[in-house]
C-alpha positions in Angstrom: -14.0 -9.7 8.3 -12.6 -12.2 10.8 -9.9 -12.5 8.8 -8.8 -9.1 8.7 -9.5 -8.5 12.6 -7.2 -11.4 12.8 -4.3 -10.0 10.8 -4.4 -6.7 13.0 -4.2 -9.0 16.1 -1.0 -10.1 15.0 0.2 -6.9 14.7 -0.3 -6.1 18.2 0.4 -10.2 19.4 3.6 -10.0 18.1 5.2 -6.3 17.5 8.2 -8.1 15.8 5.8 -8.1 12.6 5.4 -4.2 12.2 9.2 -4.0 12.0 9.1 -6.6 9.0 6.3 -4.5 7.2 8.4 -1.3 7.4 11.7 -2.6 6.1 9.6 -4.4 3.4 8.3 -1.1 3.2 11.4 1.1 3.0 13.1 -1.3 0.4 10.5 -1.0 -2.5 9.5 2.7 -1.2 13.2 3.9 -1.8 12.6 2.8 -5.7 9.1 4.6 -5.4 10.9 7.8 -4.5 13.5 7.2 -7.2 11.2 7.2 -9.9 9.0 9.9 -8.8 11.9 12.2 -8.6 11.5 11.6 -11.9 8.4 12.4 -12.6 8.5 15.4 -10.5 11.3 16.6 -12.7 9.5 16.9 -15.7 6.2 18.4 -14.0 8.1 21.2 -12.5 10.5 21.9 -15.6 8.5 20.8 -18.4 4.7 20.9 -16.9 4.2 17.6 -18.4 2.1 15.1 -16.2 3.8 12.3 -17.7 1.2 9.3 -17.6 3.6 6.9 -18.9 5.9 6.9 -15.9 5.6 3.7 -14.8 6.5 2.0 -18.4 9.7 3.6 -18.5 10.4 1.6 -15.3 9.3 -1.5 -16.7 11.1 -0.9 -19.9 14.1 -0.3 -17.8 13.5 -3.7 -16.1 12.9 -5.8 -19.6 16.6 -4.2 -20.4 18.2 -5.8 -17.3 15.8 -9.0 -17.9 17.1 -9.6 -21.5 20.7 -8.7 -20.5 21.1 -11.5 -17.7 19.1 -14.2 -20.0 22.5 -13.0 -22.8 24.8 -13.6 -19.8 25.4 -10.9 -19.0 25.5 -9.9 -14.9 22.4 -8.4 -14.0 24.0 -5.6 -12.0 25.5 -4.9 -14.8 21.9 -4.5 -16.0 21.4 -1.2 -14.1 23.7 1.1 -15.9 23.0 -0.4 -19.2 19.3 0.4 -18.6 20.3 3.7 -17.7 22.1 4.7 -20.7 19.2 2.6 -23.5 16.5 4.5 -21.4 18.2 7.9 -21.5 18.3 7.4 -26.0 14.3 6.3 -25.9 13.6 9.4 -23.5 15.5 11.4 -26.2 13.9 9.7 -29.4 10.2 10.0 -27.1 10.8 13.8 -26.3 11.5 14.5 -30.0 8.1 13.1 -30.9 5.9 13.6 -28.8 7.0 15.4 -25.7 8.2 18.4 -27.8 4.7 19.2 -29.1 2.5 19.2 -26.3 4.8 21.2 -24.0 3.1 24.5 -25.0 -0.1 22.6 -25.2 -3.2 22.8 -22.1 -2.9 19.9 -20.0 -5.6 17.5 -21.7 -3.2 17.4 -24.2 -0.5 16.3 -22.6 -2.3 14.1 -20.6 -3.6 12.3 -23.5 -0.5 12.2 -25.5 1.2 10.6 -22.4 -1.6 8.0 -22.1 -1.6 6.7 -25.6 2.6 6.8 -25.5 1.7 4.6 -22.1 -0.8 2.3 -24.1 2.0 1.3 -26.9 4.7 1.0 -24.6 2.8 -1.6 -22.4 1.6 -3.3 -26.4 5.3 -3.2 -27.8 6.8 -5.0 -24.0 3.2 -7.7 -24.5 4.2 -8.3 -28.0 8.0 -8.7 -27.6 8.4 -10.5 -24.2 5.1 -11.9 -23.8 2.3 -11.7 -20.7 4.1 -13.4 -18.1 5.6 -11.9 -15.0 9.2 -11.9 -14.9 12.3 -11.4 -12.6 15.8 -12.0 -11.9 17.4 -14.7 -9.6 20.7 -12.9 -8.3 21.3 -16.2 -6.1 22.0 -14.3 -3.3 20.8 -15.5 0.1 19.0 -13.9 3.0 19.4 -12.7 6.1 17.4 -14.1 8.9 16.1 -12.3 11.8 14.3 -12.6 15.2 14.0 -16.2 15.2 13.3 -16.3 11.6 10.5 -14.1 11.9 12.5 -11.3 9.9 14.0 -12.0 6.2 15.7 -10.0 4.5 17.0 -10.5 1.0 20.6 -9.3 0.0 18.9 -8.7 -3.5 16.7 -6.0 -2.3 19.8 -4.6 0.1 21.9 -4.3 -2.8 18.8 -2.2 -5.3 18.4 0.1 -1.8 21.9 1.1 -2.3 22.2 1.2 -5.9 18.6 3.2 -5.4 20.3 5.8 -3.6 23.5 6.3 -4.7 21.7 7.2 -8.4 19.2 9.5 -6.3 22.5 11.2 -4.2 24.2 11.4 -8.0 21.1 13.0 -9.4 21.2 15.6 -6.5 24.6 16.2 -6.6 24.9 16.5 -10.2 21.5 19.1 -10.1 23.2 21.1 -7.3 27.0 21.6 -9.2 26.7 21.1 -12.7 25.6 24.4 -15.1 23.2 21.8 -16.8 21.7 21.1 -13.4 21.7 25.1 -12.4 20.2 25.4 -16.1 16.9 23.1 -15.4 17.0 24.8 -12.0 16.9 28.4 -13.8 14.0 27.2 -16.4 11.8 25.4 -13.5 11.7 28.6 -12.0 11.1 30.7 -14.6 11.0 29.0 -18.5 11.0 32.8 -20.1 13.6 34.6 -18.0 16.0 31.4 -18.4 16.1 32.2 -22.3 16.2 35.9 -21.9 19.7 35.0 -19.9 20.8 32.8 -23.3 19.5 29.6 -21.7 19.0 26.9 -24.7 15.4 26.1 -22.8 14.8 23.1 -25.6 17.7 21.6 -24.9 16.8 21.8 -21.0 13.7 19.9 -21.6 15.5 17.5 -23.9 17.7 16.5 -21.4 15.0 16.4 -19.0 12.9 14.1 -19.7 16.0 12.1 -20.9 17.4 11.6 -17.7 13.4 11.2 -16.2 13.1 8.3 -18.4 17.0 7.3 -17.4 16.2 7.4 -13.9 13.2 5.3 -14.7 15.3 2.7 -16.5 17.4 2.1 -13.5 14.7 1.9 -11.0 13.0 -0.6 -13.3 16.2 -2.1 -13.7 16.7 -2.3 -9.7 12.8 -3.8 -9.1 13.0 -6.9 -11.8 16.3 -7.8 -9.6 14.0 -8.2 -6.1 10.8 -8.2 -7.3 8.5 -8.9 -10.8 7.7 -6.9 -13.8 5.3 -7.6 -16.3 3.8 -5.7 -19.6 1.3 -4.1 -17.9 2.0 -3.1 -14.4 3.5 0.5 -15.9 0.1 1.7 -14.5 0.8 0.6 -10.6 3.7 2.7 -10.7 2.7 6.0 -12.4 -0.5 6.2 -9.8 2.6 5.6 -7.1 4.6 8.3 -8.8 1.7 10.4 -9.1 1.1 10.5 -5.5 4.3 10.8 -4.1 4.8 14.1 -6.1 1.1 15.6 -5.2 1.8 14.8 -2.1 5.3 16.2 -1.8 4.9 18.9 -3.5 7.4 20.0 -7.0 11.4 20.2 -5.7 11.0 18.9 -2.5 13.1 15.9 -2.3 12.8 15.7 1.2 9.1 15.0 0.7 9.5 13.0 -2.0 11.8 10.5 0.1 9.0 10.5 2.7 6.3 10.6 0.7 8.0 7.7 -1.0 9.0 5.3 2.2 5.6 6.2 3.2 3.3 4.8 0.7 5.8 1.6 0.6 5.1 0.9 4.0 1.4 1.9 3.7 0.9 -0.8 1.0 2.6 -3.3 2.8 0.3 -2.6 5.9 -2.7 -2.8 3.8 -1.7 -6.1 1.9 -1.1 -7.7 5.7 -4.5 -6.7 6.8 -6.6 -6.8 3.7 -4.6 -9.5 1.5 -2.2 -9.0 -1.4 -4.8 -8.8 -3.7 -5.8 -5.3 -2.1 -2.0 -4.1 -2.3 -2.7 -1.3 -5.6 -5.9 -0.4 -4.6 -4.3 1.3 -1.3 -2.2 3.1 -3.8 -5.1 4.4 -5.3 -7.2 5.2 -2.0 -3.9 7.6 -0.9 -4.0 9.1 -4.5 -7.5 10.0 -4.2 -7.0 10.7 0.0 -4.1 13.3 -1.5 -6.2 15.0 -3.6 -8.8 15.5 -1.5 -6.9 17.2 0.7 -4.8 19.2 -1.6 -8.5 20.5 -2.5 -9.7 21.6 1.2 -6.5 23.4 1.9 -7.0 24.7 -1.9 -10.2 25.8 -0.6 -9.2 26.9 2.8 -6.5 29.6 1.2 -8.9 30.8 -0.9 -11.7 31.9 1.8 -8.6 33.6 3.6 -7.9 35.7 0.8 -11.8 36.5 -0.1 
């Protein structure tokens, strides 16, 4: 406990800190966002809760990982992982993600949750337990007497983060594919009725969901560490993001997203790294709960 009332004190003995926590805080809450979008892609097109989420980002980040250990630059890494990602989202949607579309949400839920369990047991098996990352050899700026670091590595994925997230828009907002998963979102049966091919919607869908995924995870190994089984830390993330934001509201999304970055990084000052994912499941939990008053709350106003 002294401990912890210590680490707030320096919070308040020397503001300078709090500035560190929230760029820390924007930086890995950007790629948050980025793979949430994601997510929240596929939950408002397809009405898939995909609980594999977060294993397409590592998967992404093994593809950059075994790139740069071939030679190959790492940035480089990020486009590649893109493109692999989008052809496993493809092959995945074809066998599993096809079939439990129609299906009530245990199913989906389950199907996701064993696809999460052999894609954490296929990365174990083929690039072993340990963590893993990638040493750009870039340096790092220094600020307020040295107080304040910031590493070009992590500058470089919060641009690369979002310029894919402004392409994504873009692309969503003037291409007729974008218009089309717009169209079945809103309403699946009155998208085919107006000649919409609705399977290949969700096709591409959770193609470019696992895509975007790829690049995120391609972005993290670059400033930060990946590992087999850390898919799970990121889906919970995901998950929260997008209950909290709400479906199609990238707005939220990017706030919800910066938010829980800098929330983790708050809790792992005060309450130690080792506490750092079980703040992102406190706000998961905190989110639902209060998605389930003002549930509650609308419904007494209509009785």
């Amino acid at each position: 406990m002294d401990q912890i009332m210590s680490n707030i004190g320096l919070l308040f003995e020397f503001p300078v800190v709090n500035l560190k926590i929230v760029i820390d805080g924007v930086m890995i809450g950007a790629l948050f966002a980025l793979a949430a979008y994601g997510l929240a892609l596929v939950w408002g097109v397809m009405n898939v809760k995909n609980l594999a989420q977060g294993d397409f980002v590592i998967a992404g980040g093994y593809v950059a990982w075994w790139m740069s250990k071939q030679g190959i630059h790492p940035l480089l890494g990020v486009p590649a992982a893109f493109i692999i990602m989008w052809g496993l989202g493809w092959v995945t949607y074809k066998l599993v993600i096809s079939r439990v579309i129609e299906r009530d949400l245990f199913t989906s839920l389950l199907a996701t949750f064993g696809l999460a369990i052999m894609m954490a047991q296929i990365m174990n098996l083929m690039f072993g337990s340990d963590t893993q990352s990638i040493d750009l050899g870039y340096s790092t700026f220094h600020f307020a007497d040295g107080l304040i670091d910031v590493p070009v590595a992590k500058l470089i994925g919060v641009v690369m983060a979002l310029t894919l997230a402004a392409g994504v828009i873009v692309f969503m907002k003037r291409s007729r594919m974008g218009q089309a998963i717009r169209a079945t979102a809103q309403d699946a049966r009155a998208a085919r009725v107006l000649g919409i091919d609705t399977e290949k919607v969700y096709a591409f869908t959770f193609s470019l969901n696992t895509a975007i995924c790829g690049a995120a995870g391609a972005i993290i190994v670059m400033a930060w560490v990946i590992q087999p089984f850390y898919g799970i830390t990121y889906s919970i993330r995901a998950f929260v993001i997008v209950t909290a934001a709400g479906l199609g509201n990238l707005p939220g999304v990017i706030a919800a997203g910066l938010g829980i970055g800098a929330a983790e990084q708050y809790g792992s000052h005060i309450f130690g790294i080792g506490y750092q994912q079980a703040i992102a499941v406190l706000l998961l939990l905190l989110v639902l709960l209060v998605r389930l008053l003002i549930q509650r709350r609308k419904r007494q106003v209509l009785q």
